[in-house]
C-alpha positions as CSV (number, residue, x, y, z in Angstrom):
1,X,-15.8,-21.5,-66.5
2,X,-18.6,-19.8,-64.0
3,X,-22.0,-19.9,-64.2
4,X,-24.3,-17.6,-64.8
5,X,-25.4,-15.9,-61.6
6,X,-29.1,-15.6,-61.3
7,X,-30.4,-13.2,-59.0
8,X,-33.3,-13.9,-56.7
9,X,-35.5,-12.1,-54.9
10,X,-37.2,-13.4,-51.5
11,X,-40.2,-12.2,-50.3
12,X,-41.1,-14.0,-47.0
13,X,-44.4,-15.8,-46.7
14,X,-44.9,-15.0,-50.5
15,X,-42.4,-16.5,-52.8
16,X,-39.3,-15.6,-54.6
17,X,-38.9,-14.0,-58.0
18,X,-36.1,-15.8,-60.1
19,X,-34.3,-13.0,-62.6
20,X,-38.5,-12.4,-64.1
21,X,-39.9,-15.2,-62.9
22,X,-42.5,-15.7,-59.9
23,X,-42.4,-18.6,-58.0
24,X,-45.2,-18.2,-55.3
25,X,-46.1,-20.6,-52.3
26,X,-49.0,-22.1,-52.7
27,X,-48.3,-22.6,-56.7
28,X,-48.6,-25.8,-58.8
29,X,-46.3,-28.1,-59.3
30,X,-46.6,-27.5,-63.0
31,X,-47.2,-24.3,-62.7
32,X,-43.4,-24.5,-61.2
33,X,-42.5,-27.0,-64.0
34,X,-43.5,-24.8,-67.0
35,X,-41.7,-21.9,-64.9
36,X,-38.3,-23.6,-64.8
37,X,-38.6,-26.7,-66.6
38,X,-37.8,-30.4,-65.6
39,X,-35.9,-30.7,-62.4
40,X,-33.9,-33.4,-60.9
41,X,-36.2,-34.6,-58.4
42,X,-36.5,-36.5,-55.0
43,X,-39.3,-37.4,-53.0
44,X,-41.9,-34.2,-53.6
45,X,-38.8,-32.0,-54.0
46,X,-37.2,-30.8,-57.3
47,X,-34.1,-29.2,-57.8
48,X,-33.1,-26.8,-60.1
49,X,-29.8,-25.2,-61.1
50,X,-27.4,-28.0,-60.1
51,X,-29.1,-28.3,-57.0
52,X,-28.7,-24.4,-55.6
53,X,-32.5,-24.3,-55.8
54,X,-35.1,-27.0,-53.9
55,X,-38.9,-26.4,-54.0
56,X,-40.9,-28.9,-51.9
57,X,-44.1,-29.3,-52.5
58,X,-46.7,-30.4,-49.8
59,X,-49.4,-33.0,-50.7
60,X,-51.5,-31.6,-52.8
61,X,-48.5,-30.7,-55.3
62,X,-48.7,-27.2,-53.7
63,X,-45.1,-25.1,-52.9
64,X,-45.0,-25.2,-49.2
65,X,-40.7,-24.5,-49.0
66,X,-38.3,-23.0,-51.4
67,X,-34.7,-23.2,-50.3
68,X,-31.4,-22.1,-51.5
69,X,-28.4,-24.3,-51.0
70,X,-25.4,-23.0,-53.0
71,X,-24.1,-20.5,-50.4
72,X,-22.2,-18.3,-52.0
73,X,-20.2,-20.0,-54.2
74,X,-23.8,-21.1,-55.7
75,X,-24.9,-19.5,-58.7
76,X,-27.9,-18.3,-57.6
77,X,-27.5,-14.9,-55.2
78,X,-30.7,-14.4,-53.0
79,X,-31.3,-11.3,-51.4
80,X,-33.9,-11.0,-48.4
81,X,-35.0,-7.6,-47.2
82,X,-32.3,-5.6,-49.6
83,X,-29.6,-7.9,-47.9
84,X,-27.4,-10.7,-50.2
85,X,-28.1,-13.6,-47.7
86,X,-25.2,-15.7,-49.1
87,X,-22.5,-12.9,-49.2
88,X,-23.1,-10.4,-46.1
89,X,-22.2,-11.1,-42.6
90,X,-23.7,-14.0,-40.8
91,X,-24.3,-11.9,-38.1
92,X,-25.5,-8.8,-40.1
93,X,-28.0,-11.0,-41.7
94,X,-29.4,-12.8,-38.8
95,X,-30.4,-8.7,-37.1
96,X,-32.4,-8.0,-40.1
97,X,-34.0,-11.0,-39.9
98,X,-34.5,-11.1,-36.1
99,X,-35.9,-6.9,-36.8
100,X,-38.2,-8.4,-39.1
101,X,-39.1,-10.8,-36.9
102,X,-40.2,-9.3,-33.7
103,X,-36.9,-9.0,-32.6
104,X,-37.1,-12.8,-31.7
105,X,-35.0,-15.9,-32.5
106,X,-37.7,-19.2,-32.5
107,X,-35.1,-21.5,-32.8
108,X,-31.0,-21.5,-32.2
109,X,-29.0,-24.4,-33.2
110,X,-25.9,-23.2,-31.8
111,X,-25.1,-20.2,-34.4
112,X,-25.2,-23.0,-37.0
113,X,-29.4,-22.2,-38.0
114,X,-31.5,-20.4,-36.7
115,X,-35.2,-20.4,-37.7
116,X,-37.3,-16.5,-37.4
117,X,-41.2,-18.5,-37.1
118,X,-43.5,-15.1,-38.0
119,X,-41.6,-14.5,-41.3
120,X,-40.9,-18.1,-42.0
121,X,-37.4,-18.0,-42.7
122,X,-34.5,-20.1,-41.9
123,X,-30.8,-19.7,-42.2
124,X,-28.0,-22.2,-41.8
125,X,-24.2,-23.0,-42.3
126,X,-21.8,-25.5,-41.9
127,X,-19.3,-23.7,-39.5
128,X,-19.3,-21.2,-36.9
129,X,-16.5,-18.7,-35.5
130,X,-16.9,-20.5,-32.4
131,X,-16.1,-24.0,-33.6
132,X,-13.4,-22.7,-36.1
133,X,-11.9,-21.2,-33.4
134,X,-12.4,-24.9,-31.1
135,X,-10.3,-26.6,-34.5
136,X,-7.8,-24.3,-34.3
137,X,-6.7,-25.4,-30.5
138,X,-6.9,-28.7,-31.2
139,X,-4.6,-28.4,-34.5
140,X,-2.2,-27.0,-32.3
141,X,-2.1,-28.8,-29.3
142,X,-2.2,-32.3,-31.8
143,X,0.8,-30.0,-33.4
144,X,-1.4,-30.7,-37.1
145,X,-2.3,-26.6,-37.8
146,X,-3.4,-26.5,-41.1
147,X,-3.6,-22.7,-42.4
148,X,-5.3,-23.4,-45.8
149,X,-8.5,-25.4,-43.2
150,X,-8.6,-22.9,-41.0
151,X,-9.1,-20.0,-43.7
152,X,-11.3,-22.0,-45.2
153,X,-13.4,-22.6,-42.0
154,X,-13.4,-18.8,-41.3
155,X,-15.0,-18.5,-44.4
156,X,-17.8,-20.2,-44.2
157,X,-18.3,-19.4,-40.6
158,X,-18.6,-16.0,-41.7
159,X,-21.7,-16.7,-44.1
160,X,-24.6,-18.7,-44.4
161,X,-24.8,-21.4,-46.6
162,X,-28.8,-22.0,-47.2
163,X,-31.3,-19.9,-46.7
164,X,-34.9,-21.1,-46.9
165,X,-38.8,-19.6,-46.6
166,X,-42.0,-21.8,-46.0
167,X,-45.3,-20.5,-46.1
168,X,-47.0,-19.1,-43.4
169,X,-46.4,-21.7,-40.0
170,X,-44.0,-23.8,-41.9
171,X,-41.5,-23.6,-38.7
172,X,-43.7,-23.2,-36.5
């Protein structure tokens, strides 16, 4: 049976609005709580929606991050700047964020994250082309080439998995 897909909203440096709901950084942790309800909850982060949403909260019980980690088989389906992070091109995604963004990258992790510091956002995902495309000589020279993997691989190599927005500085 799928889940109902919720639809969010992210406004970097701001917050996110969740189908009607605002969550803002800066906010209350109950403020959050009578938002969305209980969450499952580690350290001074909760979770929400079988762990697609994580809100951390600094200190003073205030939202300082709000990321989304169910990639796009998640049931949640950000969009950032009119763009669904989760189901456009990688690539396509990071050049709106980098035009957003001064037409900088702040911080490269080898195509798997990248962090844009001025609008606070950051991107990442388990695989990239690159490494898919390392797997697949190894498979073959080991004589192991495992079609089903590879697709697999080029799949999420081709999206991001988690996309996340601090408040102002966060990254940087």
């Amino acid at each position: 049976m799928r889940k109902h897909t919720i639809k969010a909203i992210i406004n970097s440096l701001e917050g996110i609005i969740l189908d009607d709901k605002k969550i803002l950084l800066g906010m209350s942790k109950s403020e959050v709580v009578s938002l969305l309800g209980n969450a499952d909850i580690w350290e001074n982060c909760y979770y929400y929606f079988d762990s697609d949403l994580a809100i951390d909260f600094d200190e003073s019980d205030k939202v300082q991050f709000i990321d989304f980690l169910g990639g796009k088989n998640g049931c949640i389906k950000p969009y950032i700047y009119g763009m669904a992070a989760f189901d456009s091109d990688a690539d396509d995604l990071v050049e709106v964020l980098k035009s957003h963004n001064n037409d900088r990258i702040d911080y490269d992790e080898n195509g798997y994250a990248y962090n844009f510091n001025e609008i606070s956002i950051g991107i990442s995902r388990e695989s990239t082309p690159e490494g898919v495309q390392r797997d697949i000589e190894e498979m073959k020279a080991d004589g192991e080439y495992d079609q089903d993997y590879v697709d697999s691989e080029l799949e999420l190599a081709r999206h991001w998995a988690t996309i996340g927005m601090g408040r102002p500085n966060y990254y940087g």
